[in-house]
Structure formats: structure tokens, C-alpha cells
N, C-alpha and C positions, 0 to 999 in steps of 0.2 A: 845779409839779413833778409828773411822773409818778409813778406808785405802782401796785406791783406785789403783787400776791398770792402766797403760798406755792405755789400751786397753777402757779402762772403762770409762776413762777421754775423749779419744781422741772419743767417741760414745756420749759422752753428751753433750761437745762443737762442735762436728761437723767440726773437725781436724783432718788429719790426724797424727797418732805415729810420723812420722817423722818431724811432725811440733814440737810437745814436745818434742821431743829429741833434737833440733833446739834449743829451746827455756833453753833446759835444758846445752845445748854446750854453747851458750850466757852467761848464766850466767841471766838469767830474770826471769825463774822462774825452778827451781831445786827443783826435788824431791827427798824423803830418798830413799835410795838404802838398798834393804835385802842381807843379807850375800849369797844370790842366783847370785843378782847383777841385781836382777828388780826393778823397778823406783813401787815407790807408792806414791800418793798423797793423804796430810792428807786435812781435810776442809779450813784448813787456806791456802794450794795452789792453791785449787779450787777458792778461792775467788783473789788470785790474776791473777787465768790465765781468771777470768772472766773479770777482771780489762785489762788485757793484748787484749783479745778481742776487748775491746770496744775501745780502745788507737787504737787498728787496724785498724779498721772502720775508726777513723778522719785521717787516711792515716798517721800517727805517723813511724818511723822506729822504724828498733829494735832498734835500739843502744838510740834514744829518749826515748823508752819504758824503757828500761834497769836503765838508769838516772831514771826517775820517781820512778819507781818499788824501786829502792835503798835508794832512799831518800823520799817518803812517807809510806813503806809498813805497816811500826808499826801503823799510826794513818789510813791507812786502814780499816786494821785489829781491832785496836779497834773500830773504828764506827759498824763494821760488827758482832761485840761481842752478840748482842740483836738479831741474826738471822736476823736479814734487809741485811744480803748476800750483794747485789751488789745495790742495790736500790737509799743507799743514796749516795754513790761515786757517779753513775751517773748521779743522779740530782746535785750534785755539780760541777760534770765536763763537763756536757751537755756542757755549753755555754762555758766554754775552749777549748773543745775538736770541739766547730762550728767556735770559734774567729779563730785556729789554721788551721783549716780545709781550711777557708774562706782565709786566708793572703797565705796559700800554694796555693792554686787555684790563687789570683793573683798574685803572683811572679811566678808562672808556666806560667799564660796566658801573663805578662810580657815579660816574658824570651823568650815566641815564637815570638811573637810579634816583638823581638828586632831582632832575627836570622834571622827572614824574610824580616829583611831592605835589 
């Protein structure tokens, strides 16, 4: 099984270390640790920090991301089993992740709206 370094990770998603370290303190996505006491991450993390990613984009928190992550990571992971990596999660949560997106932007533009009576 391959194995990935913090550094390696954090170069391919385009985050910085202290964002996974963040993420690994949360509890959203945790990597194995070597008796060194370095973080690696196997393929099936990478497909969830890719998952984490994209939760990010539709302005998701962590703590929302965390829920998710928790309670769907297995059926994930198995869709992503055929190497289809990230592909089909996204197309399944495209329009969750715009429905989610869309009701945060109006209760945001609400909520100004209300303060500036």
C-alpha cells in the first residue's frame, strides 16, 4: 500500500501542512502515524481529504464536514473502490453541495438584510 507524506499531500491538494494537521486535530480526516510520529496518508485518505475539499468549496464548516465524513466515509470509500477516486461522490453531491451552498447565501443575505433595519 502506498504512503504518502504530509508534505506530499499538502503539494497535491494545494493546502497548506497546517491545514492537515487542522484537519487531523478535528478529527475529519486522521492519518497513520509512524513510530517516528509522521502523519502518512494511505489512498483511502486521500479520497477522503479530496471529499473534504469539495465540502469546502460549498462553504460547509468543519464541524459539518466532520458529521459527513463520519457518517458516510465506508460507502465513500466503496464507490471509489473501481479507481473512480472522487468523480462519482461529486457528481452525487454536486446539487447538495449547490442546494446547501444556495440556502447559506440566503440566510446570510437574510440575516444582513435584517441587521440593517
Amino acid at each position: 500500500m502506498e504512503e504518502y507524506s504530509i508534505g506530499e499531500i499538502a503539494k497535491h491538494f494545494n493546502v497548506s501542512t497546517d491545514t492537515l494537521r487542522l484537519y487531523d486535530k478535528k478529527g475529519i480526516v486522521c492519518p497513520e502515524r509512524k513510530k517516528n510520529g509522521y502523519r502518512y496518508y494511505s489512498r483511502n485518505k486521500m479520497i477522503a481529504l479530496a471529499y473534504v475539499m469539495f465540502l469546502r468549496k460549498a462553504e460547509l464548516s468543519l464541524e459539518q464536514i466532520r458529521i459527513i465524513l463520519n457518517a458516510n466515509l465506508e460507502l465513500i470509500l466503496d464507490q471509489n473502490e473501481g479507481g473512480m477516486y472522487f468523480h462519482s461522490v461529486s457528481e452525487e453531491l454536486t446539487p447538495l453541495a449547490l442546494t446547501i451552498h444556495n440556502e447559506k447565501s440566503f440566510v446570510d443575505t437574510k440575516d444582513k438584510w435584517y441587521w440593517q433595519q
